[in-house]
C-alpha positions, 0 to 999 in steps of 0.5 A: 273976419270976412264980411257978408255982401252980395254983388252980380254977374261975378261972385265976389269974396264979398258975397257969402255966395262965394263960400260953401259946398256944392249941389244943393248942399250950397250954403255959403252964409252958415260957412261964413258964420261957422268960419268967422267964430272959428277964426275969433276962437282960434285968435283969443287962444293963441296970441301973436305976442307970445314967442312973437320973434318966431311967428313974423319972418318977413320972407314968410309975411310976403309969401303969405301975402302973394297967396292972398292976392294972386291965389298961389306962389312959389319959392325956388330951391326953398329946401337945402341939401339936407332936407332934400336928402331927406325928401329922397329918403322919403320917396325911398320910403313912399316907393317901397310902400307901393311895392309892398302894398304897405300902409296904402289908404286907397289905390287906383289905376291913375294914383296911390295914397299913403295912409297917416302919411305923418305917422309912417313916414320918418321924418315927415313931421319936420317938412310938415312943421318947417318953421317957414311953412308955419310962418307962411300959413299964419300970415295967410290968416293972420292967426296961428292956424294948424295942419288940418291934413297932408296927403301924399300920393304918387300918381301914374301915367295910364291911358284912362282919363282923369280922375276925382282930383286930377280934373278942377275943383275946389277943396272942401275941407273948409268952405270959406279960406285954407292954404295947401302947401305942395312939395315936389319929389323930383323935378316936375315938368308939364308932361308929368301932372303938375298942381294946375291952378285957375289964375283969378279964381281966388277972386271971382267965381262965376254965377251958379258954380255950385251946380258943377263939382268937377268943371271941364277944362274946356268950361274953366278955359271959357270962363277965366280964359285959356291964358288963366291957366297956370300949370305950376312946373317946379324943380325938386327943392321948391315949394309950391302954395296956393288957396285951394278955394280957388280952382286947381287940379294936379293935372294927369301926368303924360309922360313922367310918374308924379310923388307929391306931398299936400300939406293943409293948414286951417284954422278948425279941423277938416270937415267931412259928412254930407255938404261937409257941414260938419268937423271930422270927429276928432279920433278919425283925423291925422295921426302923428307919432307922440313922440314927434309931436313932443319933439317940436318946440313949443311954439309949434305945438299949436299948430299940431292941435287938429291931429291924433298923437298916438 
């Protein structure tokens, strides 16, 4: 549960200041509200005391932990040799796509998504329902949550400037608290658009922040400081995670062409329409094939509630 206070200068978790959308959609007291029955909700239908075995590795219980406090973390060489042949398997798969012009929910000069990437995409489900990845996300909210969204995008290497979500932001598909998990597809250095987060902007915001969608580089490095940001590299096989409420942005590649997959976990379903005050209508969410769904065991299946089983 996440108490309502109110302090100044910096705004604090503490403060229902801190919560809620942008411009004059702002409204961080109803967020709060609105998270805090969803989370009680969420935690009366599904207790930690069934298949409790499952639900507490302790490697995840202190990932989960890191994120709380810093904001963000990562885990080297988390997948093994086989998931990451299939993780090449994938990029085959997202590439030929691209190439085809097959299943693409949007395209622009700077990157490409894929649409109802768990439906399409073989295999995806068993990266987006890794039994560490579940763990993690339900010690982030000490509660079974589930996967809200996932996008998977690759992102090009233009002579444009950055754009939407390649300059800082917050996520807004919960005003109040979500975890994102970010999974490489090849090595991914500075000159090719790694996940950039603002260290301490999970902690504090600064007064008014409302009033700016997308802040500048040279606003987040006056306010946090230029050493608060952490442009997080990783290897093909690690897994990155972070609170998306803080500011980040995968920063525009230099050199190198970037494939990425976000998985979002929450614990109500993504929320969309003006201020993003309202629950995407369920029929227009995630899709997942029928038969991957009921592939999981059983202590998974909650954490497939908010997507379209087709």
């Amino acid at each position: 549960m996440i108490e309502i206070k109110e302090k100044d200068k910096w705004i604090y978790p503490e403060s229902s200041d801190f919560y809620g959308f942008h411009t004059h959609f702002h409204d961080g007291r109803h967020a709060v509200e609105y998270y805090n029955r969803k989370i009680m909700e969420r935690r009366e239908e599904y207790t930690r005391v069934v298949d409790a075995d499952e639900w507490n590795h302790p490697e995840a219980i202190d990932a989960s932990t890191l994120v709380k406090e810093v904001g963000y973390h990562k885990i080297e060489n988390f997948f093994d040799e086989e998931k990451k042949a299939s993780l090449n398997a994938m990029r085959a798969t997202i590439n030929d796509f691209i190439d085809t012009n097959r299943h693409i929910k949007s395209r622009n000069q700077n990157m490409v998504f894929i649409n109802h990437p768990l439906y399409y995409i073989p295999d995806l489900y068993k990266i987006a329902f890794d039994e560490r990845i579940v763990n993690i996300a339900a010690g982030y909210f000490d509660c079974i949550p589930a996967l809200s969204s996932i996008a998977v995008r690759k992102s090009f290497v233009t002579d444009g400037p950055a754009i939407s979500n390649q300059q800082y932001h917050r996520d807004y598909n919960s005003l109040v608290k979500q975890i994102k998990f970010v999974v490489y597809l090849h090595d991914v250095n500075e000159d090719g658009g790694p996940f950039t987060y603002v260290d301490g902007s999970n902690a504090k915001m600064w007064q008014n922040w409302w009033y700016h969608h997308y802040p500048s580089d040279e606003m987040m490095e006056n306010i946090y400081g230029k050493d608060k940001i952490v442009p997080i590299t990783a290897n093909f096989g690690d897994l990155l995670m972070a609170n998306t409420r803080g500011m980040h942005k995968g920063m525009k590649p230099k050199k190198h062409e970037r494939t990425a997959i976000h998985i979002c976990y929450m614990i109500h379903p993504e929320l969309g329409g003006p201020g993003h005050q309202q629950e995407t209508p369920f029929a227009n969410g995630s899709k997942m094939r029928k038969e991957d769904f009921d592939n999981l065991p059983d202590w998974k299946k909650p954490a497939a509630d908010f997507l379209v089983k087709v």
